[in-house]
N, C-alpha and C positions, 0 to 999 in steps of 0.2 A: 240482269238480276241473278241469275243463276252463276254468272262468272263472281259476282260480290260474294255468292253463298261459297262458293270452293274458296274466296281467299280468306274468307273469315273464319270458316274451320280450318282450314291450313297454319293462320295465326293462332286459333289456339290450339291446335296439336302442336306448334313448334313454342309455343309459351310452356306447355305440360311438360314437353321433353327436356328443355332446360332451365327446372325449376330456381335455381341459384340467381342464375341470369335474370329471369325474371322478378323473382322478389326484389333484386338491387336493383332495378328500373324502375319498378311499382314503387317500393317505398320511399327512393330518390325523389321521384314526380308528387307522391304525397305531400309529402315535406314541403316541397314546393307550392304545390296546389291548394293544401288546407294548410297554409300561412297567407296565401294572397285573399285564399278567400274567407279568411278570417277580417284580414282588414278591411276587405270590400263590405261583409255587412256590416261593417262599424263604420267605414266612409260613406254605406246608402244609408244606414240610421238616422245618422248625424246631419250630412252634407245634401244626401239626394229625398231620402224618405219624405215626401207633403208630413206638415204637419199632422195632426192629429184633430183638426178641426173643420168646422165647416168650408167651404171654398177656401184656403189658406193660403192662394193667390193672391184675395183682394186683402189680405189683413194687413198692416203698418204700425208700425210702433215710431212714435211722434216724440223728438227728441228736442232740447235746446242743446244749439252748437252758439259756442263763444268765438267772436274776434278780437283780436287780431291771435291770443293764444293756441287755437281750435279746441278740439276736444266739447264731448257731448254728455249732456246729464239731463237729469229731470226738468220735470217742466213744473211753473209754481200751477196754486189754483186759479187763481182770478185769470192767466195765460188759457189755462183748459176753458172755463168758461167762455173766452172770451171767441176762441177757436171753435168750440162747439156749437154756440150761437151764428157764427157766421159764415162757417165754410160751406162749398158746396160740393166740393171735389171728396168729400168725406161723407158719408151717407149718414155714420153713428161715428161717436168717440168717447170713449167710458177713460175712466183715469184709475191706477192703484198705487198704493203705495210701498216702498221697500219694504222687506220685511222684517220683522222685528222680532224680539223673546217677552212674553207677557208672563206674569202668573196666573196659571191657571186652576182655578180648585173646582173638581167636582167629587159629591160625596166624602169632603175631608180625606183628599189626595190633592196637594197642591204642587203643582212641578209646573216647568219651565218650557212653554211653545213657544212656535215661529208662528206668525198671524202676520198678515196684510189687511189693508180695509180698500174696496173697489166701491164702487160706484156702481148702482143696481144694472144697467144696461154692459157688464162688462161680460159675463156667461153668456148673454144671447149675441153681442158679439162675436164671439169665440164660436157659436153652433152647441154652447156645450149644456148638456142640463143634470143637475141631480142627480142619482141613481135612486136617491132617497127624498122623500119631502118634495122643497118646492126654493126656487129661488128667492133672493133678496126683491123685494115689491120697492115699486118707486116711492109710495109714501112713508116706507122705512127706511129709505136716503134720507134722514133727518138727524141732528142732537136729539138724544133720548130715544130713539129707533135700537133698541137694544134687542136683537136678532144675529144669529152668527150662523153659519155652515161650517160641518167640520168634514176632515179630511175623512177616507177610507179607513187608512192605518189608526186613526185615533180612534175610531168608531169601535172597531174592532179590538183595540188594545183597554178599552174603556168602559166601553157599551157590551164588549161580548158578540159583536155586530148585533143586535138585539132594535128591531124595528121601533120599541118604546121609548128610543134614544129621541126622537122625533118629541119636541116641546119641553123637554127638560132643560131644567137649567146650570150655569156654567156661570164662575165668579171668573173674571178675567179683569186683573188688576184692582179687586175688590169691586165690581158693578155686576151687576146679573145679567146675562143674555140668555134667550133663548132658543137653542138647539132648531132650527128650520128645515134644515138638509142635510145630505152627506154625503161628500164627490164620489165621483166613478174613481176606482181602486189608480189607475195608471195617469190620472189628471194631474199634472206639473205646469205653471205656467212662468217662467222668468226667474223663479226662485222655488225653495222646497218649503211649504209651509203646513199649518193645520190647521189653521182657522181663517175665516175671512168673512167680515161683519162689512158694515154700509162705510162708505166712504164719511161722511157728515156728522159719525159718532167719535171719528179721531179728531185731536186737537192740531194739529196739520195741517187739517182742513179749514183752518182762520187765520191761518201766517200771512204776510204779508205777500205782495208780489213778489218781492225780488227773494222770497227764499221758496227755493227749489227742492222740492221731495217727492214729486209724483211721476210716472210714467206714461204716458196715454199707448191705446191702443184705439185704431180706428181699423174699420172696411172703408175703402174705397166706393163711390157710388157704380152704380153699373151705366158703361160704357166711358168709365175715367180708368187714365193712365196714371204710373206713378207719377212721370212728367207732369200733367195737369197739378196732380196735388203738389210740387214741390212747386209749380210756378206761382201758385194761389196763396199758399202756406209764405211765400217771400213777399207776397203785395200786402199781407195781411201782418208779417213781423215788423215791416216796416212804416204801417200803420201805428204798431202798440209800440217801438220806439218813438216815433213823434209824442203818440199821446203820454208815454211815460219815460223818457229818457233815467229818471235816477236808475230803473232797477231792468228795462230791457235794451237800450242802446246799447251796442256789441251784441246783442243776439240775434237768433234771427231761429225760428221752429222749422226742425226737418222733418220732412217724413224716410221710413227706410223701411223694408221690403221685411217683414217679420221676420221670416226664417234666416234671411242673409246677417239681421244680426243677430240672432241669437247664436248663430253658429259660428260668428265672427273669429272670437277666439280660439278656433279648434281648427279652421282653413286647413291654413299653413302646416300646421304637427302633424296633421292629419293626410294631408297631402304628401308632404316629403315622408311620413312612415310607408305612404301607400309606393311610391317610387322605389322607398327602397326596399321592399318584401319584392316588389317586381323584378327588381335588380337580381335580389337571390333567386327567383323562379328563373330568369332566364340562365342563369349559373347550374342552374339545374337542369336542364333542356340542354347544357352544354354539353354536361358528364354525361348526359341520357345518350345524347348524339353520337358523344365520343364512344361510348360503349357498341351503340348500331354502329359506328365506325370499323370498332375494331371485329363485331362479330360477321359485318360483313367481309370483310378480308378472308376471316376463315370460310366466308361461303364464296368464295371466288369460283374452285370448282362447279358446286351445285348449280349459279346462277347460269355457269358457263355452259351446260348441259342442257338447261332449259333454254335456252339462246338458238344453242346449236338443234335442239329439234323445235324452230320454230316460235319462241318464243318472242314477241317484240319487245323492243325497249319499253314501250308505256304499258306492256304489261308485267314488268317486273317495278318497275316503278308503281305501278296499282298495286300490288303486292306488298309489297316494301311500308308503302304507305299504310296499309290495311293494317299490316302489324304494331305498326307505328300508335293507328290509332285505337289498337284495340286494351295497348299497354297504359298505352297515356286515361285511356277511360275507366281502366282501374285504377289507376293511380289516382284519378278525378274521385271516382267514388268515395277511396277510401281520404281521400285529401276533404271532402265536403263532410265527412264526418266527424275528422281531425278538426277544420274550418271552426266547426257548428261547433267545437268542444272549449274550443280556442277562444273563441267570440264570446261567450257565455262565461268563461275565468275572467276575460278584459273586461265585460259588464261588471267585474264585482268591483270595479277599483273606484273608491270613492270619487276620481277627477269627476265624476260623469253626476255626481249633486247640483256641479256648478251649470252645467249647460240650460237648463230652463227649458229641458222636456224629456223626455223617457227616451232615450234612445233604443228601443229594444224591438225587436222583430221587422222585417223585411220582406214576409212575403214571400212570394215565388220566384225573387230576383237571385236570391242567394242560390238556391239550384240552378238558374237558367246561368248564371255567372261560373259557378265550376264545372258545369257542361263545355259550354263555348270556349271559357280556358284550357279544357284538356283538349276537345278538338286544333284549338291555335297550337298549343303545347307538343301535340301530333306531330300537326304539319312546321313545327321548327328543327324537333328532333329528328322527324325522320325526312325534311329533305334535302340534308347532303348526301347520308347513306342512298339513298333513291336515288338523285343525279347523278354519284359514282355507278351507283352499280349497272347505268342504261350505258356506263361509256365502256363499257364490260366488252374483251376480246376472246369471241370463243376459241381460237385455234392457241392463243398464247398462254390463256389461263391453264385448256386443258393438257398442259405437257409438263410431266411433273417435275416440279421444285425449281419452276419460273418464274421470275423477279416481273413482275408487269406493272405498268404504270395503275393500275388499278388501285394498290397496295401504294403507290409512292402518292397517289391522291389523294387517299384516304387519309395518311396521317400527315400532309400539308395542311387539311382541313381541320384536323384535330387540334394540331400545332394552334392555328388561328384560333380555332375555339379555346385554348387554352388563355393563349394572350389575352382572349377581350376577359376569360373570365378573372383575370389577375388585373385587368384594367378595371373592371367592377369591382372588386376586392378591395383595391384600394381606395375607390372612392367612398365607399362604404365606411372604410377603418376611420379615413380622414374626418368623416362628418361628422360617426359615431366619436371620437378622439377630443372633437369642435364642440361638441355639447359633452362630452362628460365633465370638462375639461370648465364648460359654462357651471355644469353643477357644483364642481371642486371649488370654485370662486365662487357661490352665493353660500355655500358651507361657510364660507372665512367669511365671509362677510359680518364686520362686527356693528352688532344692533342698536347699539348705543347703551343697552344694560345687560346685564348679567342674567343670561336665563339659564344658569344650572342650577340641577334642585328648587326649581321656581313652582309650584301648583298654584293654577289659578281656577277659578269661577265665578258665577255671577249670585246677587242677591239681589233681591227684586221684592221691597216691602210692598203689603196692601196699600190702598191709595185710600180706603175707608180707615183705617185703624190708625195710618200715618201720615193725615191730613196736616198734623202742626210739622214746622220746621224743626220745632225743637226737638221734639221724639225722636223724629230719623238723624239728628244730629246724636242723641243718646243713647238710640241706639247702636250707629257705627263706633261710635268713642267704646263703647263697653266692649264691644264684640273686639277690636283691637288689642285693650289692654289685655281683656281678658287671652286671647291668644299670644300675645307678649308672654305673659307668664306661663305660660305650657312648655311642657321639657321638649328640645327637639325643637324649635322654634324660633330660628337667625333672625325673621326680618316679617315684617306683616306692611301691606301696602294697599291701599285703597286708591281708587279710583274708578270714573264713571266709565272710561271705554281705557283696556289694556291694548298698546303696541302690539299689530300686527295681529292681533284677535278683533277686533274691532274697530279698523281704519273707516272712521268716519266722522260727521259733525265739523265741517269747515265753516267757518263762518269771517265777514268782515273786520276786518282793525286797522287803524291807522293811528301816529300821532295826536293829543289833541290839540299841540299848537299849528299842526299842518292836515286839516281838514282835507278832501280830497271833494273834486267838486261836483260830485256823485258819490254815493256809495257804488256802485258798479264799478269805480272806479279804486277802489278802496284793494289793500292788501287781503289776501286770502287763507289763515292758517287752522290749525286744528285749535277748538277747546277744549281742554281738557278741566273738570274739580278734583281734586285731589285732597285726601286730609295728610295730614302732617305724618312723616315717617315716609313718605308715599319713597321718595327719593333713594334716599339712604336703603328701602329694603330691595330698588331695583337695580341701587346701586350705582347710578346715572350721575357723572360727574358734574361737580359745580364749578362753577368758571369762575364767578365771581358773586357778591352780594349775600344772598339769603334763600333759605327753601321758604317754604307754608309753614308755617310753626303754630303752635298752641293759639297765639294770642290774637292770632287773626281771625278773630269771633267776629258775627253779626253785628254791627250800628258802629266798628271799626272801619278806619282805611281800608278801603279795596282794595288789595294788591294782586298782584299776576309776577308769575316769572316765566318768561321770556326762554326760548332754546336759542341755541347759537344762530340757526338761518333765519327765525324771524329777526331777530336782534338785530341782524345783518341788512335784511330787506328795510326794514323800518326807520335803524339810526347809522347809516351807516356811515356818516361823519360826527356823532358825537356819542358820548357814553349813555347808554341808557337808565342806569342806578340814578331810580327818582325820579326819572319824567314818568309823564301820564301820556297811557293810549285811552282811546275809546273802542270801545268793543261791539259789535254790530247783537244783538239780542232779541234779533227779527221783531221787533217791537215799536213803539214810538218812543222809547226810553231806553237809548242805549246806558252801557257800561261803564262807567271812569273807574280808571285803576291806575295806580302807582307801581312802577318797576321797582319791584325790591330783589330779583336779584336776575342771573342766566345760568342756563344750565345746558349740559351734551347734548347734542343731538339723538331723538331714537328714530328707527328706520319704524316707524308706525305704522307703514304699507306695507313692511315687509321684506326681503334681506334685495328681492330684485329692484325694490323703487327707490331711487335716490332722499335722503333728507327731506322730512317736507316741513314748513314752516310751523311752530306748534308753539299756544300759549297755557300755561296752567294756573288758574283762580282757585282761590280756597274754599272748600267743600263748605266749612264752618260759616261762611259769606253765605251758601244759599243752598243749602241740603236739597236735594234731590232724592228719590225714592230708591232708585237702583244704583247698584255700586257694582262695579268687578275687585276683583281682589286678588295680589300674591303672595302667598305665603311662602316662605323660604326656609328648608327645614334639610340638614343633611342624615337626617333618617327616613326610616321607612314612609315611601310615596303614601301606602296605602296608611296606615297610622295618622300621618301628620291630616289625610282627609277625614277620617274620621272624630279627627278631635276638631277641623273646622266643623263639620256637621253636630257635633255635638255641642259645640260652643254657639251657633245659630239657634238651635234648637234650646239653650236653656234660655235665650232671650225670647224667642216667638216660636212654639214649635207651627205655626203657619207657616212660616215663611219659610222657602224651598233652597237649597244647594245646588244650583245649577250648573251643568258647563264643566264638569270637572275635567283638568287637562292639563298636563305638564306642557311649563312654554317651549320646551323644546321640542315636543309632538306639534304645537301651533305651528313654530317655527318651519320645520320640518314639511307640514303639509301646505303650507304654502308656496314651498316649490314643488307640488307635485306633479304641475304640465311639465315643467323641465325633467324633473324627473322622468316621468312618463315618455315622454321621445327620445331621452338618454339611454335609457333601458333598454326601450326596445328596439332602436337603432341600431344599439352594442350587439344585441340578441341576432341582428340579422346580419349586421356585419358577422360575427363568428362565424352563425355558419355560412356565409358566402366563402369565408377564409379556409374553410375547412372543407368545402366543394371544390374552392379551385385549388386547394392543397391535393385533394385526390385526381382529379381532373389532372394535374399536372404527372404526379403519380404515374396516374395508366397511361397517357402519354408517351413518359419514358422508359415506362414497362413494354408496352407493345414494340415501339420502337427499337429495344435490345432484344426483344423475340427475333425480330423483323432481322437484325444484322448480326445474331449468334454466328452462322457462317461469317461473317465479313470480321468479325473479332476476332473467331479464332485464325483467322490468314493473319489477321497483323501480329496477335500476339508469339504465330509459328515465325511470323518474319522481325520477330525481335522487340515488339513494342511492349512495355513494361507495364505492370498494373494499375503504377500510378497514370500514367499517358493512358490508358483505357480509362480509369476514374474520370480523369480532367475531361475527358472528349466529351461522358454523357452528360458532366455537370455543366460544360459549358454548353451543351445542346439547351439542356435545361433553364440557365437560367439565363440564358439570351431573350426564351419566349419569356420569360422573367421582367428583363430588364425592359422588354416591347411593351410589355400589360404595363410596366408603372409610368411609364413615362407617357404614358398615353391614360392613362388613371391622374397622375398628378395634374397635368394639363387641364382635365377636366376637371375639375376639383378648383381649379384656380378659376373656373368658369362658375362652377356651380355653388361654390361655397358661398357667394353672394348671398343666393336664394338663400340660406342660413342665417342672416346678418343679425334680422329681426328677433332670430332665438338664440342671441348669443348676449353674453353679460360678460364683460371686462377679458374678450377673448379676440380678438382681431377673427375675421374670414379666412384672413392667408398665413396662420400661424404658422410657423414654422416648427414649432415644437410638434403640433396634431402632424403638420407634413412629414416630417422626419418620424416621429414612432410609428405613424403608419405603415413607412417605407421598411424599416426595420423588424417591425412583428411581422410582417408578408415574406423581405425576406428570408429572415430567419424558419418560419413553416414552411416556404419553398425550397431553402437550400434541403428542409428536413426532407422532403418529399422527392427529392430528388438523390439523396443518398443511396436508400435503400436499390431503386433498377444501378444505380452508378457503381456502387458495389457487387452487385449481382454479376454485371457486364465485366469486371475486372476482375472475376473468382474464373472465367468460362473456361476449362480444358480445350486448349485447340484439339488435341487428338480425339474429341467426341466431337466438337464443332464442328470436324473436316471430315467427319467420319462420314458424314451425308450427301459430301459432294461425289 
């Protein structure tokens, strides 16, 4: 113990005395250390943190999976029922539904929420209760059970957080509820919402079997596997296809581990950001290394002194290491403050709405993680300097201005450390190269319409005031025209869900002279209502036939136009103009409609998901309540919103302007996971590039210290400055050409694991290969200039002046 306490002041008396030195080690190892451990609390958040619930072990979220296509979605009602009645491997199973935008008024303020409706057994599920009030009661699981919970953030934006907020009431969609509870501030569960009323007061809750809107969430019974439940869940899918083949043959109900899916989407980005922040931490440990490298060289003597009065090998190796780890645990400190600073900016980035829970705080793990890193951090950096300096000779060191292999070890070592950091480098560039290169192609990717100067938003009539058809028919007509004539005003376009803002609503269609002999067997596309203009203001080409026009009013022909992939799937040996589909309308009454015309395709999932099959019916056929809308104006964003607000408002000032959003901001944010690991990839490739750009640097710097003498003999014995330039460059970018070609190699390995996050990019592009090769060597030849220059300025007559 006493021997630890001299090496520990010895390390910081020798830290004090060469403050330069140590600040570039410290800050090096920050850098490192509060980047790695920035993403670690973001990969335990996400990936490792238990939920936020009670035992979050036994929780499952209970899916339907389709064959022979796969892929998994909700599950209908009479399925949940049918499951919750019989299983045993599930102790409870509460069901919710997606969530939705309602209109909300309280106090004559009516604006625009996200609400879900669950099932009263779904909070006690969960472990979770109220902070306020009291949960949904089973016998207000019913129609007419008009009771709601509202979020924290509403409470508080509404109420004032004001405890009186308890039994008030709340118009949502024109019907009163009242106010029960009000969640714990950080409660998220699968979506962001602010209200959440009884499952049995939404109209969803009487669809038919075979359409699909709810989620389940169960516990597990105690002393059940997940295996148990998925074998029970398959004796049991295969029961409710016998008994119902139209609408569940091809399915079959999974159960899956909560947290594994909720985090599903986030894995992979998640994973490869955290490898490659690792990647630069060890690029950093390299230059740390190379640095003890070169400062041991200059302590050849000293080490040689304490040798020669007795010193053993593994006591300078203890030593060695002590300093090691006393740099590296400043460097932790201030890296876990960096971390903590780091993590807390990543928190702000809207991606983290989508994951369906709070990613936020970690606990004691995030300290215990930049401790353990800088100890590891320690022992990488400092032990080669250690191993060289135990093979340490005291009679050859101490004679002065002796060449000893000590010195010719130390920067073999370095050399190596250079290479791998130039083999990191590259694979870094190349990946980072691989996804940027993914987001430059979902940029071009064209949408099927026109989103510049495009604002959209939602409008969402009362359901008391605008119970006839025909009102909300006269009302959209008006609000149209009326914005038609406004200065500043290209194109006005209604419809019930806008491309790529709200991809959703698939539903069944097939031919009606080629029935299909099931509907589960039936074709699957988007509906969309639309009123007239809708086309023309998004600008979405017509192939052939007719848009929705004027005259396709109520107690007329039904018609629908058709996009080019349904048109394709559907008729795809005869022309569609004038045949009749049937439209599935989750009902015992489906749709007949006449093709009257085709039109582009739009990317309605969004720039990354290919074409999906889409049909459009006329609004004027069957008004619905809420509409989206784009207004196309090439003036002023903010103007052109205010005169839609003002044009709503002189027809209903009830009714709310919700959603305001240029499509190109929609756009845009729907690649933000691509974005998101593009960014920060790039971020760490740089500086990987710009570590082992200096790493290469002191390399060749030390190394023309090391042969000042040996330069000036050759250039006394006639060798010319350019032949001095060439020798260091080609020292240099040999360890160069070792690191890429051992980087590209790997990269041809690794880019695989990339596949999944690449869109119209190949893994083994040649292009990402190639400019990665090029930006590395271009910073390395730079780095290699400057000692190569130096070394070819050296006056022999002061070089040899020492021999």
């Amino acid at each position: 113990m006493h021997g630890m306490q001299q090496d520990i002041r010895y390390a910081l008396r020798s830290m004090s005395q060469r403050p330069g030195f140590t600040a570039v080690v410290v800050l090096t190892l920050a850098a490192g250390i509060g980047s790695t451990t920035a993403m670690f609390a973001i990969l335990y958040a996400v990936l490792l943190r238990p939920l936020p619930f009670s035992n979050p072990e036994q929780l499952v979220l209970v899916k339907t999976h389709y064959e022979p296509e796969g892929g998994d979605g909700p599950v209908s009602v009479p399925d949940f029922r049918d499951l919750r009645d019989t299983t045993r491997s599930l102790q409870s199973l509460a069901a919710l539904r997606f969530a939705a935008e309602r209109t909300v008024n309280y106090d004559g303020h009516p604006e625009r929420l996200r609400e879900t409706a669950v099932t009263a057994n779904f909070l006690p599920i969960l472990g979770v209760r109220p902070l306020l009030g009291r949960n949904i009661a089973p016998e207000e699981d019913k129609p007419g059970g008009n009771v709601v919970l509202i979020s924290y953030q509403y409470w508080q934006r509404r109420f004032g957080g004001s405890p009186d907020a308890i039994g008030k009431s709340l118009s949502i969609d024109g019907d009163t509820y009242a106010v029960i509870g009000v969640m714990p501030p950080d409660f998220q569960f699968l979506d962001s919402v602010d209200l959440w009323r009884p499952m049995q007061t939404d109209r969803t809750a009487t669809l038919p079997r075979r359409t699909h809107n709810w989620t389940l969430v169960g516990r597990l019974a105690a002393g059940t596997q997940l295996a148990d439940a998925q074998t029970e869940l398959a004796t049991i899918s295969t029961r409710l296809a016998n008994e119902y083949p139209d609408s569940d043959r091809g399915t079959s109900l999974r159960p899956f581990p909560l947290q594994q899916y909720m985090v599903a989407n986030y894995r992979l980005p998640l994973l490869v950001l955290m490898a490659a922040v690792t990647l630069v931490l060890l690029i950093a440990c390299g230059n740390v290394a190379g640095l003890l490298l070169a400062r041991g060289a200059g302590r050849r003597h000293e080490l040689a002194v304490r040798v020669a009065l007795g010193a053993s090998p593994s006591r300078l190796v203890r030593q060695l290491l002590t300093e090691a780890v006393m740099l590296a645990l400043a460097g932790g400190v201030l890296g876990l403050v960096l971390g903590l600073a780091l993590q807390r900016g990543l928190m702000l980035l809207p991606l983290w709405s989508k994951l369906g829970t709070v990613p936020v705080g970690s606990g004691p793990w995030v300290p215990i993680f930049a401790i353990a890193l800088s100890l590891l951090t320690a022992m990488l950096c400092g032990a080669a300097p250690a191993l060289t300096a135990c093979r340490t000779q005291p009679a050859d060191d101490l004679k002065s201005g002796a060449r000893t292999t000590y010195s010719q070890e130390g920067t073999r070592a370095r050399a190596l450390l250079v290479a791998g950091q130039i083999a990191i480098s590259v694979a870094l560039l190349i990946s980072s190269g691989l996804l940027l290169k993914t987001l430059s192609r979902l940029h071009r990717v064209d949408p099927g319409f026109d989103s510049t100067h495009l604002l959209t938003a939602e409008i969402a009539l009362p359901t008391a005031e605008y119970r006839e058809p025909q009102r909300r028919s006269e009302f959209y007509e008006s609000l149209q025209q009326d914005l038609r004539a406004r200065p500043g005003i290209a194109g006005v376009g209604l419809i019930n869900l806008l491309p790529v803002r709200s991809p959703m609503n698939n539903v069944g269609v097939w031919p009606a002279d080629a029935p299909p002999s099931n509907r589960r067997d039936a074709h699957v596309a988007y509906r969309r209502w639309v009123m007239p203009g809708y086309f023309e203001a998004m600008r979405i080409g017509l192939k052939t036939g007719r848009t929705v026009q004027e005259i396709d009013q109520a107690g007329r022909t039904q018609v629908v136009v058709l996009n080019e992939e349904l048109a394709k799937e559907i008729f795809p040996d005869r022309d569609p103009l004038g045949r009749w589909v049937v439209i599935d309308t989750m009902t015992d009454q489906p749709l007949n409609a006449q093709v009257v015309g085709i039109v582009a395709n739009e990317r309605i999932d969004g720039p990354a998901i290919d074409e999906s099959p889409a049909m459009y019916v006329s609004y004027l056929q069957g008004p619905t309540l809420n509409m989206q809308i784009a207004v196309r104006g090439a003036g002023d964003q903010a103007a052109i919103a205010d005169q839609l607000r003002a044009a709503v408002n002189k027809l209903d000032a009830n009714v709310p302007v919700a959603g305001l959003r240029m499509m190109d901001e929609i756009i845009e944010s729907s690649l933000g996971n691509q974005r998101f690991s593009a960014q920060l990839l790039s971020i760490f490739a740089a500086g990987a590039v710009l570590l082992a750009g200096l790493g290469l640097y002191g390399v060749l710097a030390f190394w023309v210290g090391q042969r000042t003498q040996e330069i000036g003999v050759r250039m006394a014995l006639g060798a010319t400055q350019a032949r001095v330039l060439g020798v260091v460059l080609r020292r240099g970018m040999s360890l160069v050409a070792i690191g890429m070609v051992v980087g590209v190699l790997a990269s041809l390995w690794g880019a695989r694991l990339l596949q999944s996050l690449l869109y119209g990019v190949p893994a083994h592009d040649v292009a990402s290969f190639g400019a990665a090769v090029l930006v590395l060597g271009a910073v390395s030849l730079a780095a290699c200039l400057l000692p190569a220059w130096r070394a070819s300025q050296v006056d022999p007559m002061v070089a040899l002046r020492s021999e």
